[in-house]
C-alpha positions in Angstrom: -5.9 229.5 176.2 -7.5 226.4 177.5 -4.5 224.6 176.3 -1.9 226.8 178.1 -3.5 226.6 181.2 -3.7 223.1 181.2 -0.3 222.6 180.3 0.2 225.2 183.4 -2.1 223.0 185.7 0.1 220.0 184.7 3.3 222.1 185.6 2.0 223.1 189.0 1.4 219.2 189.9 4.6 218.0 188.5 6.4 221.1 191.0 4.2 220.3 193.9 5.1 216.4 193.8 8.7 217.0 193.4 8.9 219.2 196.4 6.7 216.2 198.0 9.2 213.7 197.3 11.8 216.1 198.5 10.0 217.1 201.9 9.9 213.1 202.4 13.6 212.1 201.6 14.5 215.0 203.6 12.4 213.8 206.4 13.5 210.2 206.2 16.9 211.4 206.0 16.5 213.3 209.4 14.8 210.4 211.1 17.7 208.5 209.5 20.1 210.5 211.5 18.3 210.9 214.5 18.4 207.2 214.5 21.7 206.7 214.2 22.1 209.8 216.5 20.4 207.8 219.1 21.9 204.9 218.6 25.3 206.2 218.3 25.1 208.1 221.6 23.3 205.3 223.7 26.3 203.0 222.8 29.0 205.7 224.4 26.8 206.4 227.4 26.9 202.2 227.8 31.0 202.2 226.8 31.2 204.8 229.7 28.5 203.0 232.3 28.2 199.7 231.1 24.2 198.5 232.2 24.4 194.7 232.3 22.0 192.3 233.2 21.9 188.6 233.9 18.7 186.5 232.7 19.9 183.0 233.5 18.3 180.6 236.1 21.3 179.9 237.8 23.1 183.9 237.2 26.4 181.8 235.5 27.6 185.1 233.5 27.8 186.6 236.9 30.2 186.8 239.7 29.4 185.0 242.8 28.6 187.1 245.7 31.9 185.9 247.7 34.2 186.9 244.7 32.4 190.5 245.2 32.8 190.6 248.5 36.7 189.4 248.0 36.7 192.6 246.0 35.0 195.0 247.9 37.9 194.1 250.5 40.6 195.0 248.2 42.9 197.3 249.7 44.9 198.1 246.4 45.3 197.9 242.7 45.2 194.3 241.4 46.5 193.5 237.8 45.0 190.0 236.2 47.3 188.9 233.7 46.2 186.4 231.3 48.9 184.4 229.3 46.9 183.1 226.4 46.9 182.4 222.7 44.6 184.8 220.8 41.4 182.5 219.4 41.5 179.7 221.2 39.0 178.8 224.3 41.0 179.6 226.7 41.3 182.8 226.0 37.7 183.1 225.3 36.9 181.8 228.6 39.7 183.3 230.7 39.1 186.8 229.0 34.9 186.4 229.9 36.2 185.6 233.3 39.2 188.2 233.9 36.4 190.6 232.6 33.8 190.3 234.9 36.6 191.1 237.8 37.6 194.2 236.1 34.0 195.5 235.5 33.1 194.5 239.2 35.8 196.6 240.8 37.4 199.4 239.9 40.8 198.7 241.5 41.3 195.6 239.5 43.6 195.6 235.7 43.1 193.1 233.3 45.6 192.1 230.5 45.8 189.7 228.2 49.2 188.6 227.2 50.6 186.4 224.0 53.9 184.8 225.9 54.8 184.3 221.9 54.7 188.4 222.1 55.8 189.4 225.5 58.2 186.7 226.3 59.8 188.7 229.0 56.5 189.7 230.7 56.4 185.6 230.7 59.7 184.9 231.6 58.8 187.9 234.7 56.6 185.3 236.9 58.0 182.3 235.5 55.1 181.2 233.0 55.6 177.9 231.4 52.3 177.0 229.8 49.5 179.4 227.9 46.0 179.4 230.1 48.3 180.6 233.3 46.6 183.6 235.2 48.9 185.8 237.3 47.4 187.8 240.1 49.5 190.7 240.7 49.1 192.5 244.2 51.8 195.1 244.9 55.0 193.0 244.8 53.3 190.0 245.4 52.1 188.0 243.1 50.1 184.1 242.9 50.3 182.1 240.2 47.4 180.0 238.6 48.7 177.2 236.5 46.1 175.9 233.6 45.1 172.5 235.5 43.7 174.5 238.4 41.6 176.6 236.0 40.6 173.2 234.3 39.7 170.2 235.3 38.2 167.0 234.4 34.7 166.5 236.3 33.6 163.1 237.5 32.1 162.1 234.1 34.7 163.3 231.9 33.9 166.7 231.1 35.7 169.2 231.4 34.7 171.9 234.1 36.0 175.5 234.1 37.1 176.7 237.6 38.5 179.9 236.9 36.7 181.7 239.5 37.4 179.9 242.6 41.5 179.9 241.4 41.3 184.0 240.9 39.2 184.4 244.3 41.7 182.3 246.1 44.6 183.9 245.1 42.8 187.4 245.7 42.0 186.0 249.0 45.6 185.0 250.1 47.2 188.1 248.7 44.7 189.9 250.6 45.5 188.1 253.8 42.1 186.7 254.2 42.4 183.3 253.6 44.9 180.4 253.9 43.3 178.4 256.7 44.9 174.8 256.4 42.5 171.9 257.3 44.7 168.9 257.7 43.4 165.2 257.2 44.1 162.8 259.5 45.7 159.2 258.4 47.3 156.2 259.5 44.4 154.3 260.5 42.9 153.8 256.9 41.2 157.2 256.7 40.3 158.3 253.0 42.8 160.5 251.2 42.3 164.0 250.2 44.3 163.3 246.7 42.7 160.1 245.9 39.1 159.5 248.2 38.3 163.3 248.4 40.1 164.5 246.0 37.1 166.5 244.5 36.5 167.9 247.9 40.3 169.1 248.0 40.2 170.8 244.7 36.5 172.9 246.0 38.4 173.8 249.4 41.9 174.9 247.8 39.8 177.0 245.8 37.6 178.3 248.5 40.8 179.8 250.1 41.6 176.9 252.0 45.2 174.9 252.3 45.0 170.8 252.4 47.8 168.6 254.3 48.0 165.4 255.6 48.9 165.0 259.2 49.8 161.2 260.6 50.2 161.9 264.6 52.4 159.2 265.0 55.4 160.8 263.3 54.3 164.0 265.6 54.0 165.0 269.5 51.5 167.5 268.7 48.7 169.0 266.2 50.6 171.3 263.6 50.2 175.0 265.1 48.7 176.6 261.9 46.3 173.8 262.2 42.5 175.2 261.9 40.5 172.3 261.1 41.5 168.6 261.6 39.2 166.1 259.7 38.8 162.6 260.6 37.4 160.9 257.7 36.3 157.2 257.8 38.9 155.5 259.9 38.8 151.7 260.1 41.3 151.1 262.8 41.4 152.7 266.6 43.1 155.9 267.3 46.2 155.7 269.6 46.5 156.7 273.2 48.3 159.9 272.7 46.6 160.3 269.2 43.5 160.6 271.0 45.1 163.2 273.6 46.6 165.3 271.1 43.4 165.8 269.6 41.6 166.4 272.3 44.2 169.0 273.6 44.1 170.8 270.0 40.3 171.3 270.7 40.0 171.8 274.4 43.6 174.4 274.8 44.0 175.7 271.8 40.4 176.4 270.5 41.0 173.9 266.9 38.1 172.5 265.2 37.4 169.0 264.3 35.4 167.2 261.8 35.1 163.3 262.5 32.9 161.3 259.7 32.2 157.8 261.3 31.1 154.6 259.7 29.4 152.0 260.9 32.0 149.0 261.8 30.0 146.3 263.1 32.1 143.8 265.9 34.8 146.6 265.6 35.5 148.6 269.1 36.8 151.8 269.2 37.3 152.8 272.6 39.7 156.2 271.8 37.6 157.3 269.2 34.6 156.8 271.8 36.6 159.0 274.2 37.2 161.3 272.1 33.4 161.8 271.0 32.7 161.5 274.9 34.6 165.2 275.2 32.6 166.9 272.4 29.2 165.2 274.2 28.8 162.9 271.4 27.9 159.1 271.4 27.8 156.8 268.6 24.5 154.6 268.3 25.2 150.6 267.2 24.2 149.5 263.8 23.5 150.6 260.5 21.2 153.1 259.9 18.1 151.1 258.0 15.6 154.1 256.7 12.6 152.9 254.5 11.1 156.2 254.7 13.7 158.6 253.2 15.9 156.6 250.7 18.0 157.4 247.8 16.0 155.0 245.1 14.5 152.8 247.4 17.7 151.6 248.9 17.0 151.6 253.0 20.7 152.2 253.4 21.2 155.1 251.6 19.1 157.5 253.4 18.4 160.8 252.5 17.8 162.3 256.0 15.5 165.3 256.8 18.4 169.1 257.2 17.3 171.0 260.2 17.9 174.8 260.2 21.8 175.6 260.9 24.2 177.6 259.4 25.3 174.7 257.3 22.6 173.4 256.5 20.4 176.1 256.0 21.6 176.9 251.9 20.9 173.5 251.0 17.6 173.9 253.0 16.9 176.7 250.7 17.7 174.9 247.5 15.7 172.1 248.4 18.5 169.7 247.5 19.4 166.5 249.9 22.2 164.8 251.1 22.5 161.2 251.1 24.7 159.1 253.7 25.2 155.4 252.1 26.0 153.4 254.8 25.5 155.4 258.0 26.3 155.6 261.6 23.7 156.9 263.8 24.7 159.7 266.8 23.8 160.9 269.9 23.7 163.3 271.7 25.2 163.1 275.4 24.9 166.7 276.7 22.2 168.6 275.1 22.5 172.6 275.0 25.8 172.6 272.9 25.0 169.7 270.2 22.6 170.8 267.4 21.4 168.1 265.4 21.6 168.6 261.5 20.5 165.4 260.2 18.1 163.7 261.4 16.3 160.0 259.9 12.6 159.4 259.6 10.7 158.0 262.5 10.3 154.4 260.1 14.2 154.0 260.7 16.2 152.2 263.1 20.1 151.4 263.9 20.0 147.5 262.5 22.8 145.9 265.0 22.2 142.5 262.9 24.2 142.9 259.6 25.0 139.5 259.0 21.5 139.0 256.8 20.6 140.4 253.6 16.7 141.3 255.1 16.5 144.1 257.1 14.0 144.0 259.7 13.6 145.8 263.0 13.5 143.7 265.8 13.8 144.3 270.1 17.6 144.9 269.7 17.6 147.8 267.0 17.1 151.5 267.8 13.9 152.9 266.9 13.9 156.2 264.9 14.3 158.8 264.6 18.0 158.8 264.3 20.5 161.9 264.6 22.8 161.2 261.7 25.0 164.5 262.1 25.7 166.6 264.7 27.3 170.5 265.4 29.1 171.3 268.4 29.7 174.6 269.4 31.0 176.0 273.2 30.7 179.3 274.5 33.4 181.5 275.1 34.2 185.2 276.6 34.5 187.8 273.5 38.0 188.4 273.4 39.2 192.1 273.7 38.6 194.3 270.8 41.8 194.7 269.0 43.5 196.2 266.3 42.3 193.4 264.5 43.2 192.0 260.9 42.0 193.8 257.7 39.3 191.3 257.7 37.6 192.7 260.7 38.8 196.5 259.6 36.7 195.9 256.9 33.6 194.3 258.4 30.7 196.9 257.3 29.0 198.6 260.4 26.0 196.4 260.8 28.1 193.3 260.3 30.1 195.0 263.2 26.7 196.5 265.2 25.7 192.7 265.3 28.7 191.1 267.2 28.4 190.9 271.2 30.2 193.1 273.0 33.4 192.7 275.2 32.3 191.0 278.5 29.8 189.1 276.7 30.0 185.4 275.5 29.6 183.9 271.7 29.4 180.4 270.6 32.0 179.1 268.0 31.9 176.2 266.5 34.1 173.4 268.0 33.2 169.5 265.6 30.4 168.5 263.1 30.4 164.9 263.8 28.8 162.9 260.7 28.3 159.4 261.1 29.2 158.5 257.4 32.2 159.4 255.5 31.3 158.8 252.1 29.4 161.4 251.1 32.1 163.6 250.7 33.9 160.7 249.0 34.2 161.2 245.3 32.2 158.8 244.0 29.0 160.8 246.0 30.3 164.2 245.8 28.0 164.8 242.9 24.9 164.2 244.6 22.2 167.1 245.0 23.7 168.6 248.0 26.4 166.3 249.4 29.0 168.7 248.0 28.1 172.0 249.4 27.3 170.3 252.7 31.1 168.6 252.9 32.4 172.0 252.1 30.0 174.2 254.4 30.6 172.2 257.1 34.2 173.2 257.0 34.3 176.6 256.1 31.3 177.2 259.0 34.4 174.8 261.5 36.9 177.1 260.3 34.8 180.7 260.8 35.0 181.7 256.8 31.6 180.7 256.1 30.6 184.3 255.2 33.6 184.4 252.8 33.8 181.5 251.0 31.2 178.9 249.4 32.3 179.2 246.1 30.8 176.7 243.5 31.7 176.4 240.5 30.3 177.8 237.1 28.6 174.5 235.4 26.9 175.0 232.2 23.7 172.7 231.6 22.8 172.8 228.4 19.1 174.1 228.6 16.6 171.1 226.7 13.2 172.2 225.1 10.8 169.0 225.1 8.4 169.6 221.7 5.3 167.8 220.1 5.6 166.9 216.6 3.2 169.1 216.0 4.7 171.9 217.8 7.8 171.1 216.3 6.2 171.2 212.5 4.5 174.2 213.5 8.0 176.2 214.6 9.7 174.6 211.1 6.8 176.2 209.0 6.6 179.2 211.0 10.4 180.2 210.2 11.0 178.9 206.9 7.9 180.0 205.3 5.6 182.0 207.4 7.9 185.2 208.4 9.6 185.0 205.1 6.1 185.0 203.3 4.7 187.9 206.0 7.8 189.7 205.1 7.3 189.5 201.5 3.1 190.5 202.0 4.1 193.4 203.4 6.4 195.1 200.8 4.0 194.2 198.6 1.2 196.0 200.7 3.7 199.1 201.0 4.5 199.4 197.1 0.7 198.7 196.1 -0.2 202.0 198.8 2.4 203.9 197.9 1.8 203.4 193.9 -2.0 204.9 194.3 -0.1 208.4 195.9 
């Protein structure tokens, strides 16, 4: 009897464990699916409303805010072809890009296109290289050509510029941008394909068209002028060069943007006139500044920005802008001219250049030196019209903020510089001699709340480590979570072998 109901006992136990072990893989089964339940249904939420967020410093996986605001004043579809290769880094980077666009606006199509596949669709808008983008706005349509998507930087690497192509072409199918600044030559003036040729490539993807213009072979400033710059000449202007200018500034409200060097013994009496109409006066010597100075080289200052709507972003970034060689300014008539650069109080204009030690003596001026000025007039608020799409689509505070019809604004008229080579090239680079070149002419041309577009650079992010530190992360991972890893299991089996 004893026997039996031991046996019985045993039974019981051996029944009542099964059903335990089944109660628990039915239970991890559920929270198995529930899991994967959870999972399953968090991924077609995100498919349907994708939630993405940017960590990096600098926001690079990101469209800039003036490519969204380009899209917010989208009118109608958009379709972004892509003719690309599948697998190769153009169509990695082009399809990140095209991407972004299509997930920022809802009226914007993106398709990426083998021209190996779809030859007609290539042979449609006349593509002749894979890495060409086509922006497709109703029947119009721009085409981006790979060497305007990539170029070679300064030092040799190679700098994706995708964004500013696709944001220009949206821009000029939109009819918001196409302003043409012209660069003035014929009296040794840089060029903007070969002294400023990086400045060129930031402002024809800012929206912007770049000519040449020599007055000489003309009576007049071109009429779809906006902006005339005036960068570094080393001979006089003529007569009627001089006049021309002026009348494209004074009669037909153009803006002008005059970087000046310092020519020592070398009079230029049109130029002078010409700076005499905008209230501007250029200051003898080189600009000697021991106080602010790019390496401890007196001639390379770094001046102080004052607030202004051009300076004020670099302001922000706390980044300078240096002016190798400079001119100083003045400032004839006072309540139109804002300075924007101005030297330390240790500086002075050296008039003596003929030494190799710079010392301030009775002759030089005494800082501190303007080194860049702004000029702006004010003018009746023209008559509210129909106005452009741009306007249309001006949100209602934007709109709330403007003066009213019988009231007067001020617009921008020059931003005199005395120094031309910070835009050139070989400075561009510098902290913020870049964004200040190009602000300076979208602010002259009126764009500067569309357009100051920089490009998407991609610093490789360093960690500096001990040795010790360094020994300790080596350890850590190739031992230390492998051997936690293993403690653990062993843990679980041991705890679960006593139930």
């Amino acid at each position: 009897m004893q026997e039996s109901e031991r046996i019985g006992g045993i039974q019981r136990l051996t029944r009542a464990g099964a059903r335990l072990r089944l109660a628990r893989g039915a239970n991890a089964t559920l929270f198995t699916l529930f899991v994967v339940g959870i999972v399953v249904l968090l991924n077609v939420m995100l498919a349907q409303r994708p939630l993405r967020l940017d960590l990096s410093a600098d926001k690079r996986f990101q469209l800039a805010p003036q490519s969204r605001q380009a899209l917010d004043r989208l009118r109608q579809p958009v379709t972004l072809y892509a003719f690309v290769f599948e697998g190769t880094e153009e169509a990695e980077r082009l399809g990140d890009l095209l991407r972004e666009y299509r997930l920022a606006s809802d009226r914007v199509r993106v398709r990426m296109v083998d021209p190996d596949r779809e030859p007609t669709l290539a042979q449609k808008y006349e593509v002749r290289a894979a890495g060409t983008v086509v922006v497709e706005m109703g029947s119009n349509y721009r085409k981006i050509e790979p060497f305007n998507l990539f170029t070679s930087s300064l030092y040799g690497a190679m700098e994706f510029r995708g964004e500013q192509a696709v944001t220009r072409a949206l821009l000029e199918l939109s009819g918001l941008g196409g302003s043409v600044v012209y660069f003035l030559e014929g009296h040794g003036e840089g060029s903007p394909y070969d002294d400023y040729s990086e400045l060129r490539g930031y402002l024809e993807g800012e929206g912007f068209t770049v000519k040449t213009l020599n007055l000489a072979l003309t009576d007049s400033v071109p009429d779809d002028a906006r902006v005339v710059v005036v960068a570094g000449p080393r001979t006089d202007l003529a007569v009627q060069e001089r006049e021309m200018l002026e009348a494209f500034v004074q009669e037909r409200g153009g803006r002008l943007a005059l970087w000046l060097d310092p020519l020592p013994n070398r009079q230029l009496p049109q130029v002078d006139g010409l700076l005499a109409t905008l209230g501007v006066e250029r200051v003898p010597g080189v600009v000697v500044d021991p106080g602010r100075a790019l390496f401890g080289d007196a001639l390379s200052p770094v001046p102080e920005l004052r607030w202004h709507d051009v300076t004020s972003p670099l302001i922000q970034a706390n980044v300078g802008v240096v002016l190798p060689g400079a001119q100083a300014l003045r400032a004839a008539s006072g309540d139109r001219v804002t300075a924007l650069m101005v030297s330390t109080d240790r500086a002075w204009a050296e008039r003596d250049v003929s030494g190799q030690r710079w010392q301030r003596d009775g002759e030089d001026v005494a800082g501190p030196l303007e080194l860049a000025l702004a000029i702006q007039r004010e003018e009746p608020v023209a008559p509210a019209t129909a106005t452009s799409e741009a306007t249309s689509a001006a949100s209602a505070d934007e709109a709330s903020a403007q003066p009213s019809e019988g009231e007067t604004t001020r617009v921008p008229v020059a931003v005199v510089v005395g120094n031309s080579t910070f835009a050139r090239n070989g400075s561009f680079a510098f902290q913020g001699n870049r964004d200040f070149a190009a602000n300076l002419i979208t602010w002259l041309a009126g764009q500067s709340e569309m357009v100051t577009i920089r490009p998407t650079t991609t610093p490789l992010p360093t960690v500096l480590l001990t040795g010790r530190q360094a020994r300790g992360i080596f350890y850590g991972t190739t031992l230390g979570m492998p051997l936690a890893v293993v403690v653990a299991g062993v843990l679980v089996w041991w705890r679960r072998r006593g139930l």
